[in-house]
Structure formats: C-alpha cells, structure tokens
Backbone as ProteinMPNN parsed JSONL, in Angstrom:
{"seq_chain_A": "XXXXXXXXXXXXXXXXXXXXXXXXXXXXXXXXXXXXXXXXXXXXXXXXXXXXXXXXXXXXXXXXXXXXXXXXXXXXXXXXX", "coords_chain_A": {"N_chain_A": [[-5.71, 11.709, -3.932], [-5.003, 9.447, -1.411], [-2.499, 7.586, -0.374], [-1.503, 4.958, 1.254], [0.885, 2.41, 2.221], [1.425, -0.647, 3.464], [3.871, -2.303, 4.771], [7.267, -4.171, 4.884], [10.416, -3.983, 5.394], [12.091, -6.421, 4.828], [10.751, -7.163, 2.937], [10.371, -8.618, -0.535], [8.072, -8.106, -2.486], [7.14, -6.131, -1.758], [9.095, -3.957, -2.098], [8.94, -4.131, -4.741], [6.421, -2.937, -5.571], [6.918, -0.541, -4.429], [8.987, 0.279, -5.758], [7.31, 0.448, -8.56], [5.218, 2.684, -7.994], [6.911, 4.203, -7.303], [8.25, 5.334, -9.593], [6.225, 5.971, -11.343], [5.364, 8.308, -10.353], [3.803, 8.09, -8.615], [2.574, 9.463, -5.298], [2.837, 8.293, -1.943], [2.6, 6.92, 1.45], [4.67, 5.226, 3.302], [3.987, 2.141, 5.727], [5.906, 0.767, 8.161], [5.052, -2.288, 9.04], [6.732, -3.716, 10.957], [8.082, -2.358, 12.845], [6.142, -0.547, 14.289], [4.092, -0.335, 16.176], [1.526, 0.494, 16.297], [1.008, 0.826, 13.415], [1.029, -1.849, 12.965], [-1.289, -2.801, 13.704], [-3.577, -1.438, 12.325], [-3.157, -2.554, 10.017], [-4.006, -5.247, 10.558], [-6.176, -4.947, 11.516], [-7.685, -3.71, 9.093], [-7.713, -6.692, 7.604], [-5.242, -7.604, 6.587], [-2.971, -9.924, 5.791], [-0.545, -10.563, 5.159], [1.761, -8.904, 3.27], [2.773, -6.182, 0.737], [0.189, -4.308, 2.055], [-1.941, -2.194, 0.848], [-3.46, 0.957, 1.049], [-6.277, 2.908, -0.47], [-7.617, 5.783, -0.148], [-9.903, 8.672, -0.118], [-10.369, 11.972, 0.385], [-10.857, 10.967, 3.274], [-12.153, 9.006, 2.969], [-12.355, 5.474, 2.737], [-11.364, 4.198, -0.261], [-10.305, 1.804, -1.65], [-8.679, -1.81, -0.554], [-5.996, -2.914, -1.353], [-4.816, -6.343, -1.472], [-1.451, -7.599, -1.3], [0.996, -7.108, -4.176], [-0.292, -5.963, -6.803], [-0.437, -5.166, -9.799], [-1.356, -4.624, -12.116], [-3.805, -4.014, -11.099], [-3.445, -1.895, -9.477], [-2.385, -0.102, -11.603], [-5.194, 0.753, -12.581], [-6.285, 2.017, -11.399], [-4.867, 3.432, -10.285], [-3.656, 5.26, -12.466], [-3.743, 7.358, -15.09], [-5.859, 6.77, -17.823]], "CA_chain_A": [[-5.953, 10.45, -3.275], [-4.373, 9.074, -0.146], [-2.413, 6.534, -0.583], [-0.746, 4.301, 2.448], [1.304, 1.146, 1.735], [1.573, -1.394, 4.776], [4.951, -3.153, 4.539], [8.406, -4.878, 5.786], [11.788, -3.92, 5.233], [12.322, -7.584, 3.887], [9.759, -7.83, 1.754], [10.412, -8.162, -2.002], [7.212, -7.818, -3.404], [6.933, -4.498, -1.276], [10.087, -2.997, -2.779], [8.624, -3.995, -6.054], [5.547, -2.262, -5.636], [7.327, 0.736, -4.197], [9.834, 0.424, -7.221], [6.692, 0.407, -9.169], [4.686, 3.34, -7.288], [7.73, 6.166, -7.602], [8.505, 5.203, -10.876], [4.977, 6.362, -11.914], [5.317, 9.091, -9.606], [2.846, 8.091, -7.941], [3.186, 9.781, -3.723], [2.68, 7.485, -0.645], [3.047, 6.794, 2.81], [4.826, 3.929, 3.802], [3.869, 2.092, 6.815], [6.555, -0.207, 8.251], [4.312, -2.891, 10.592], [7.21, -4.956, 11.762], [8.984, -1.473, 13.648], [5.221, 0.093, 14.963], [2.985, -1.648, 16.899], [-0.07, 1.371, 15.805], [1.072, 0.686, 12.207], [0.607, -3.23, 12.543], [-2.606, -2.625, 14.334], [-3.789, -0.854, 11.389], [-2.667, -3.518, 8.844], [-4.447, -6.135, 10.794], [-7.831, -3.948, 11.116], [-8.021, -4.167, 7.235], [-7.996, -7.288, 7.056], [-4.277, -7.848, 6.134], [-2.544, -11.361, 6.568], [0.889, -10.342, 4.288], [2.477, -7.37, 3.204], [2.713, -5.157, 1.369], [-1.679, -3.926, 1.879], [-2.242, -0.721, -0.439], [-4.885, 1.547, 1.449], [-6.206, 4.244, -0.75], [-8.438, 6.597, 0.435], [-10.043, 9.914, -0.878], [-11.886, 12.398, 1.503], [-10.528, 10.381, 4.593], [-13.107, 7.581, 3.143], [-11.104, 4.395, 1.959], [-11.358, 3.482, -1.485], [-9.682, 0.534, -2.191], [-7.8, -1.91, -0.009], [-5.24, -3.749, -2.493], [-3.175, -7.155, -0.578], [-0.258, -8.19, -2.306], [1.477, -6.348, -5.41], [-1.248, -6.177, -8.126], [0.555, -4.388, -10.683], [-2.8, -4.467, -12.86], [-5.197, -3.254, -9.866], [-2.472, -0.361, -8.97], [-2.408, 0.762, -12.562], [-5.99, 1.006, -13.374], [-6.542, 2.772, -9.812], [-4.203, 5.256, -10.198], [-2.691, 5.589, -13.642], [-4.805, 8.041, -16.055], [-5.775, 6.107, -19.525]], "C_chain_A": [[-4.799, 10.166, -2.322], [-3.79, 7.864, -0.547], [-1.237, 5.675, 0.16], [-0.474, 2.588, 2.051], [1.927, 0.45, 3.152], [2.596, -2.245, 4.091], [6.235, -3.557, 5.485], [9.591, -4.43, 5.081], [12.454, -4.941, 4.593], [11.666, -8.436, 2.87], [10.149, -7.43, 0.32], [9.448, -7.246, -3.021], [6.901, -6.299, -2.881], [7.811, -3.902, -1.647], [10.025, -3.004, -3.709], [7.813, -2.882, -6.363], [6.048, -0.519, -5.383], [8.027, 1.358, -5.542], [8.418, 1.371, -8.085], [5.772, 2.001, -9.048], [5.596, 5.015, -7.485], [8.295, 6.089, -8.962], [7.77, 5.613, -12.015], [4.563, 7.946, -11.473], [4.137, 9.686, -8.941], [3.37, 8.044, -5.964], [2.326, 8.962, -2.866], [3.203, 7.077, 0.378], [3.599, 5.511, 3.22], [4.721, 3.114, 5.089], [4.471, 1.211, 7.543], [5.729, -1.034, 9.506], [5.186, -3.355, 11.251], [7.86, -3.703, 12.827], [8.053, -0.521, 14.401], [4.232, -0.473, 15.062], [1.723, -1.047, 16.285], [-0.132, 0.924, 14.473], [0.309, -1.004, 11.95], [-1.269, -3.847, 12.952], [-3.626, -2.411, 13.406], [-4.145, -1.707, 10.295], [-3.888, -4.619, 9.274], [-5.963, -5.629, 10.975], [-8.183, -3.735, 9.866], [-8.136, -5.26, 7.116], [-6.534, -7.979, 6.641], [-3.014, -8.889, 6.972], [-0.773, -11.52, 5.894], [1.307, -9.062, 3.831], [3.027, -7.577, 1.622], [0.555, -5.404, 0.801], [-1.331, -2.63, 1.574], [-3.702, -0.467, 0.551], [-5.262, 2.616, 0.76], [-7.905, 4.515, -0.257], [-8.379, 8.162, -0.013], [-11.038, 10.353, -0.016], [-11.74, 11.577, 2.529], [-11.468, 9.017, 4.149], [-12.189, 6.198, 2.474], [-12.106, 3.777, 0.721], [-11.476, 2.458, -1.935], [-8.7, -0.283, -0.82], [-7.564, -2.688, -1.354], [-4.241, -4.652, -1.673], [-2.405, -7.769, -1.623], [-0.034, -7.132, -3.699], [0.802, -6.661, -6.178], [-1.059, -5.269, -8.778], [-0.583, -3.844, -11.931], [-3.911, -3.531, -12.199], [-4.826, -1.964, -9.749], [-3.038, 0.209, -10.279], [-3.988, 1.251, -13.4], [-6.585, 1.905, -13.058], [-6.088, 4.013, -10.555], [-3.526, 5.901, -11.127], [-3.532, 5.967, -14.569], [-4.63, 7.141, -17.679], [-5.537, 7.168, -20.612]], "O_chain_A": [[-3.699, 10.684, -2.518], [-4.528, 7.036, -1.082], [-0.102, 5.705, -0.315], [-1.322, 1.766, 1.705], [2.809, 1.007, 3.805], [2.349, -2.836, 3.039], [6.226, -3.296, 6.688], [9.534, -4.661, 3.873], [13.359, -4.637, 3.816], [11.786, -9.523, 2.306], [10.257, -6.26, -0.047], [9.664, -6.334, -3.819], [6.455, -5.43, -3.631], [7.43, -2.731, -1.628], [10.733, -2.183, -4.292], [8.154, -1.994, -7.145], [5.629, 0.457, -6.007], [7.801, 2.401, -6.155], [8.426, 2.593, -8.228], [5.644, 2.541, -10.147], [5.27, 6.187, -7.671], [8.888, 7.104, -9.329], [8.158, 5.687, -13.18], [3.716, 8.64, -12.036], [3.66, 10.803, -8.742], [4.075, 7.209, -5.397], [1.112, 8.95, -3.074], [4.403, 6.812, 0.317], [2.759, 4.658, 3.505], [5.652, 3.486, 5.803], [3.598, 0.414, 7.887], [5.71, -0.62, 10.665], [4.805, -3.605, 12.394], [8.217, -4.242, 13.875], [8.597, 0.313, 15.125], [3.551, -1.045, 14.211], [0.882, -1.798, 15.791], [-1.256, 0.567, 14.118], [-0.564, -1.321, 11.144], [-2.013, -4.774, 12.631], [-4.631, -3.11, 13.533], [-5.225, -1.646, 9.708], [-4.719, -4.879, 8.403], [-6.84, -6.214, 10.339], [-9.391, -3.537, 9.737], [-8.953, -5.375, 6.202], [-6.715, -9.147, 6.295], [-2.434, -8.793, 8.053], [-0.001, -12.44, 6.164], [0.839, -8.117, 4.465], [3.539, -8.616, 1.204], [-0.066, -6.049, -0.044], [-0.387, -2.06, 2.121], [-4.636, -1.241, 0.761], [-4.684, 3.619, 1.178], [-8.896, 3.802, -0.096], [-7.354, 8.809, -0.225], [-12.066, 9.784, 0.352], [-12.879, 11.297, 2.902], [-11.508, 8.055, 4.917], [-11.322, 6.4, 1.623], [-13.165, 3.15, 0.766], [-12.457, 2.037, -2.548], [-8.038, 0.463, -0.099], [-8.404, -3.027, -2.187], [-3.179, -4.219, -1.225], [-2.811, -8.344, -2.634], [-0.974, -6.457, -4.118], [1.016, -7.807, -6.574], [-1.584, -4.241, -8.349], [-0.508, -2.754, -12.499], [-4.617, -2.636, -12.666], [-5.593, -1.009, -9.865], [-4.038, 0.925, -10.221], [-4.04, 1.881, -14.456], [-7.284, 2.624, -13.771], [-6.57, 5.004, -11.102], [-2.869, 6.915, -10.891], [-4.214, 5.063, -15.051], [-3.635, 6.966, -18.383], [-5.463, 6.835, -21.795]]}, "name": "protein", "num_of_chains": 1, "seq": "XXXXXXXXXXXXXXXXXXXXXXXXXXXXXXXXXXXXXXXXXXXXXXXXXXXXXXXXXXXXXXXXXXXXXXXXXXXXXXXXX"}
C-alpha cells in the first residue's frame, strides 16, 4: 500500500502521526504543502482544509483519505490484528 502524508513542518499533530507511523514501521511519503505549490495542489484536490491528510492508495487507486491524526483509523488500516 501507498501511503502519502500531506503536512507542515509546524504541525504537531503531523509529527505525532509521523512519530506514530515509523514507530510501527509503517513506510510513507511525506508531502510538505507549505514548501510545494504541486504538493498543496494535491492536498486541496482531496478535499483537505488542515494537515496532516493521510492518502493511501493500493494499485494507484486511493483507498482511504484520513484528515487529521486518527490514531484508531491509522491502526485498523494498516496494522495486522
């Protein structure tokens, strides 16, 4: 699974989630919107009004979008029972 995280350099809850994300060792792309205009372009074509937006995608098709750190949503997604 693909998995692209739209975020800010001063965002908490996005260094949580990241915390949260390699800690599981779970791999993803990070996409900083505030330093690439294509990136924020992106963010805002989802649908996304805050940071960090979770895009996963499998087979180029998108999955899931996830806005805001959902620490529940992440782990049910992508963390084997």
């Amino acid at each position: 699974m693909e998995i692209i995280v739209y975020s800010s350099k001063s965002c908490g809850h996005c260094s949580n989630q990241k915390d949260f994300l390699n800690k599981n060792g779970i791999a993803f792309e990070e996409r900083d919107v505030n330093n690439n205009e294509q990136y924020f372009k992106e963010f805002k074509a989802l649908g996304g009004v805050g940071v960090p937006l979770t895009l996963l995608k499998e087979s180029g098709e998108t999955k899931a979008v996830i806005s805001g750190f959902d620490k529940q949503k992440l782990s049910e997604i992508l963390i084997p029972q």
